[in-house]
N, C-alpha and C positions, 0 to 999 in steps of 0.2 A: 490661495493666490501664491505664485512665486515670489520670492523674496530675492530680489535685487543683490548682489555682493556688494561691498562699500566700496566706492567709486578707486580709492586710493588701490587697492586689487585689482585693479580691471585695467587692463594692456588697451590704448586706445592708438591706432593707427590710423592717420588718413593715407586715401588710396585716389591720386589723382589719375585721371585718362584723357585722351587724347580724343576728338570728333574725328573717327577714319571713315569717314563717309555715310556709312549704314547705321551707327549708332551714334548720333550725336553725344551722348555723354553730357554732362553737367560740366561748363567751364567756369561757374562759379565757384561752385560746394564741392569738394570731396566725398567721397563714401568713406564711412566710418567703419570701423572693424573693433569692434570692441570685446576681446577675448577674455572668458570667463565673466562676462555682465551679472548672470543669471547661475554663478557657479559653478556645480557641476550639472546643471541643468534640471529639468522638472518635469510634472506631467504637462503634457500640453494644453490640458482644460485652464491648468493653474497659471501658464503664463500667459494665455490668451486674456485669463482675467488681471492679470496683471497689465496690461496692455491697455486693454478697456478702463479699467480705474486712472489708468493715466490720460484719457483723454482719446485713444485713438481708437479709429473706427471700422469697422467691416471684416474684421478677425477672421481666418483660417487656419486650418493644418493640414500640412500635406507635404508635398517636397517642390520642388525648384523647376518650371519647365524646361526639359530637354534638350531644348534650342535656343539660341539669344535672341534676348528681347529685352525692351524697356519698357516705360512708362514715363508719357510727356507730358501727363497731368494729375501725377501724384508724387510726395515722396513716398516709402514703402520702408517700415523695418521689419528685418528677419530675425527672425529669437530661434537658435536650433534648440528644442526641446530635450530631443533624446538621437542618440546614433552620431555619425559623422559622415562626411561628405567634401567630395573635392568641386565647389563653382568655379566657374570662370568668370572673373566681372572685367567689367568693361568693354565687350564684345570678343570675339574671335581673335584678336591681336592683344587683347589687355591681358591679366593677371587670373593666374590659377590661385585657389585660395583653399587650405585647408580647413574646413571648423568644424565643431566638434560641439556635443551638448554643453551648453548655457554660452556658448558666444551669440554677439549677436550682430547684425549689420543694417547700419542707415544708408540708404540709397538714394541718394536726390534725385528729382525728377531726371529722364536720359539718361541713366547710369546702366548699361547694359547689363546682364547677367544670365546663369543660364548652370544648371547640373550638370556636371560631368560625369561624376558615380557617386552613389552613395550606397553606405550600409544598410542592411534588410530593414532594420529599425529606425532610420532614419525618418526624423519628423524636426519640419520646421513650421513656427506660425508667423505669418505676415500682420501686417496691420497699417492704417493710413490714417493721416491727422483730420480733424474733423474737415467736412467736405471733400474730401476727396476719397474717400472710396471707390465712388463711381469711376472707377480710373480705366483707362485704355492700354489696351496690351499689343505694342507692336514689335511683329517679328523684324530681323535685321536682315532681312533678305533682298531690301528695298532701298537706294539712297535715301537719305535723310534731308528734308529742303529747310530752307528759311522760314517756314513758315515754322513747319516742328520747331526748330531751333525757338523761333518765339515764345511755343506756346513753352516753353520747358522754361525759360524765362522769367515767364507771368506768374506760375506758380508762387503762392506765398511761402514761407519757411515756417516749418513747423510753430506753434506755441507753446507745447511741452515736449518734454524729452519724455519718450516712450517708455524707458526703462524706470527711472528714478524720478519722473512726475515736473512738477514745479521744481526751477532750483537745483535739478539735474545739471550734470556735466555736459550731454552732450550737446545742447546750445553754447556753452561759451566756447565748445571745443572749435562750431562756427564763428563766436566770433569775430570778426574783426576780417573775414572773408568777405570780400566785396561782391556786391550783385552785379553782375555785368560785366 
């Protein structure tokens, strides 16, 4: 299993965005950029399992879809494993982001994102808090309605922090962020 850096090491950034029509974005929660989480990074069996002991559900590796997209019924974190890569979050208008093996990033539900390039070896694993895995993947190619907007809403907030478990930093880093 990956071993976590101590929280006091770890560069935490929130990254707020804007609803420009196609991608709603979260106007609660920020997306978190938490640089060097996971150190200089790890095998990706090791952080997937590190993932899963904290609670979250439906693990992969692979890299970052091509095109902008979100999800309106899950939050999602990203653990880059190995390699490095430039996303773009927040949709087509938001922020280029560079990271690099053992950062990592929480995405609240509508939080656009999407690869721009990465390195031959680049590998990232995803993960989602219990129940929501079954999460939905929509392209940004479409306005975004009130309805989305709600469902992205209703989402609960994670229970544990993905990286550092119970007791983790990255909920208090929400706290005090309001729902709505």
């Amino acid at each position: 299993m990956a071993e976590p850096a101590p929280p006091d090491d770890v560069e935490f950034r929130k990254l707020h965005f804007v609803d420009d029509g196609t991608v709603p974005n979260n106007p609660a929660l920020p997306a978190i950029l938490m640089r060097g989480a996971l150190g200089g990074g790890a095998d990706p069996q090791a952080v997937t399992a590190l993932l899963e002991a904290n609670g979250w559900t439906g693990t992969w590796v692979w890299q970052v879809f091509p095109y902008h997209h979100y999800h309106p019924n899950a939050h999602e974190v990203l653990a880059v494993a190995t390699g490095e890569a430039t996303l773009m979050l927040g949709g087509p208008g938001g922020e280029r982001v560079e990271v690099a093996a053992g950062d990592v990033i929480m995405l609240p539900p509508g939080t656009g994102h999407c690869q721009v390039v990465a390195s031959g070896n680049f590998r990232i694993c995803g993960a989602y808090p219990p129940g929501q895995s079954d999460y939905e993947t929509v392209r940004a190619d479409a306005p975004a309605d009130d309805t989305m907007r709600d469902r992205i809403a209703a989402v609960p907030r994670p229970g544990t922090d993905p990286v550092w478990g119970d007791g983790g930093p990255l909920l208090p880093v929400w706290a005090g962020t309001t729902d709505g």
